[in-house]
C-alpha positions as a Markdown table, in Angstrom:
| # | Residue | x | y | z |
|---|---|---|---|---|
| 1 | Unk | -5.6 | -64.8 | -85.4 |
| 2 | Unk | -5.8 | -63.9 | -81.6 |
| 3 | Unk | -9.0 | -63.2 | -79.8 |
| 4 | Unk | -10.5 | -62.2 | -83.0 |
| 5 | Unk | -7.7 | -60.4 | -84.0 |
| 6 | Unk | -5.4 | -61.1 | -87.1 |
| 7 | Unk | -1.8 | -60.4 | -86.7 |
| 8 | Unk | 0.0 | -59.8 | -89.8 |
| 9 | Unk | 3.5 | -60.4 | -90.3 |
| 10 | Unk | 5.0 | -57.8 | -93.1 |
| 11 | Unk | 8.6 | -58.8 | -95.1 |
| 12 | Unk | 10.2 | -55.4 | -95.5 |
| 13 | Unk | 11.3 | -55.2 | -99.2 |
| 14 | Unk | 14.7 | -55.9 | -100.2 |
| 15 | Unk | 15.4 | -57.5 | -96.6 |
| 16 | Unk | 18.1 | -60.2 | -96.0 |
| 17 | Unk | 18.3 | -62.7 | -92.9 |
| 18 | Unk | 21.0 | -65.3 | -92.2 |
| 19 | Unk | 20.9 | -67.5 | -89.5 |
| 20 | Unk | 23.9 | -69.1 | -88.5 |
| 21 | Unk | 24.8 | -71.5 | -85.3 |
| 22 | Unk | 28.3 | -71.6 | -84.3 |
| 23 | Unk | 28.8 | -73.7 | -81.1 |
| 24 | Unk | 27.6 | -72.0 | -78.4 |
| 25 | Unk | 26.5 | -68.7 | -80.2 |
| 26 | Unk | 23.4 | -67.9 | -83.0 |
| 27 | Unk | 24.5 | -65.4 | -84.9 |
| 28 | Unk | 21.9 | -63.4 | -86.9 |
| 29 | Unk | 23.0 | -61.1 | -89.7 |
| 30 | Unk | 20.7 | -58.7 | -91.9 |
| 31 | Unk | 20.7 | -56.3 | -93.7 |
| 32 | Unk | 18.7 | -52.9 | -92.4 |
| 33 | Unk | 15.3 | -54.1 | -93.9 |
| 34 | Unk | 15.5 | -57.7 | -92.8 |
| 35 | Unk | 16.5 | -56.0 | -88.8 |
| 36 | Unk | 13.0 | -54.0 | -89.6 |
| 37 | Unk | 11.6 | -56.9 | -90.6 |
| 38 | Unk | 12.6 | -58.9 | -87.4 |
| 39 | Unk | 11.6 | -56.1 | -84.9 |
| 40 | Unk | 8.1 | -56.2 | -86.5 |
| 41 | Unk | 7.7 | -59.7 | -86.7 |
| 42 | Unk | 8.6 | -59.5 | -82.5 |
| 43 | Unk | 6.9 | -56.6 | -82.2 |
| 44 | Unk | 3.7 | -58.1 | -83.7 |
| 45 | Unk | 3.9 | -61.3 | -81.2 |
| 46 | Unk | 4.9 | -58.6 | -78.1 |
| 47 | Unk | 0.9 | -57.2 | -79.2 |
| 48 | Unk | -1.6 | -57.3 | -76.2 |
| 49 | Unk | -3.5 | -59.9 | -76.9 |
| 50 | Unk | -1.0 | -62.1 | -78.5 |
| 51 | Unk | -1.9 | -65.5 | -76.9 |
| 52 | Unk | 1.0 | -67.4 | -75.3 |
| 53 | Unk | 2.5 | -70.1 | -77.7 |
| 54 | Unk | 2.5 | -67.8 | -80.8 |
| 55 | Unk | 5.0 | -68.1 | -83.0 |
| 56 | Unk | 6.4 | -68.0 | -86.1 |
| 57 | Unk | 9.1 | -70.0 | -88.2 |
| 58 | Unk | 11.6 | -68.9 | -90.4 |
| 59 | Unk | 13.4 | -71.3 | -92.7 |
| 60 | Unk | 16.3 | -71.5 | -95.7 |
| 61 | Unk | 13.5 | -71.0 | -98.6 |
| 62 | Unk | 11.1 | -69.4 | -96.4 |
| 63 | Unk | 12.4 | -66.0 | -95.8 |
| 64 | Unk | 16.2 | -66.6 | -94.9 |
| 65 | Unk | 18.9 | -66.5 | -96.9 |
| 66 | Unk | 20.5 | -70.1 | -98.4 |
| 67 | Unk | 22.0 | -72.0 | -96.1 |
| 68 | Unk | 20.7 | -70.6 | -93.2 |
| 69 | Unk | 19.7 | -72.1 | -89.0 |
| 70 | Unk | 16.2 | -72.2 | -88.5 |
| 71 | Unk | 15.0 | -69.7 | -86.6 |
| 72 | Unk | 11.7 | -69.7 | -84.4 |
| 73 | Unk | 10.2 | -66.3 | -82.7 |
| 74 | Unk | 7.7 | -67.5 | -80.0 |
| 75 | Unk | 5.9 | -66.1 | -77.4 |
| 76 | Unk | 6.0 | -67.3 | -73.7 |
| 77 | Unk | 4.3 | -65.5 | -70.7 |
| 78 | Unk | 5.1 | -68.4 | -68.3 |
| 79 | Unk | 8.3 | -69.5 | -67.0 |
């Protein structure tokens, strides 16, 4: 919740996520209803009103698929 305002975070049906870190690069691979699911979740944090800091996790057992990075979305205004 942001100024009184909920922000909810919807988990397309059927989507797959996998986060991988190789070296230098993060590579992330889904399917087309975990890339829907990812632009909404950034969509939903780009919101007016969104407060700086936001963010949300994603984890191996909490949305992504086995064996997956973690992966944090987060919100920063400031440099």
């Amino acid at each position: 919740m942001t100024d009184g305002t909920t922000r909810v975070f919807r988990w397309e049906e059927d989507a797959r996520i996998e986060v991988r870190s190789l070296g230098g690069e993060v590579v992330i691979e889904a399917n087309a209803a975990g890339l829907k699911t990812l632009a909404g979740y950034l969509l939903t944090l780009a919101q007016d009103g969104t407060r700086d800091g936001a963010h949300l996790h994603l984890e191996e057992h909490n949305g992504l698929e086995e064996g997956s990075a973690s992966l944090v979305l987060e919100r920063c205004d400031g440099e």
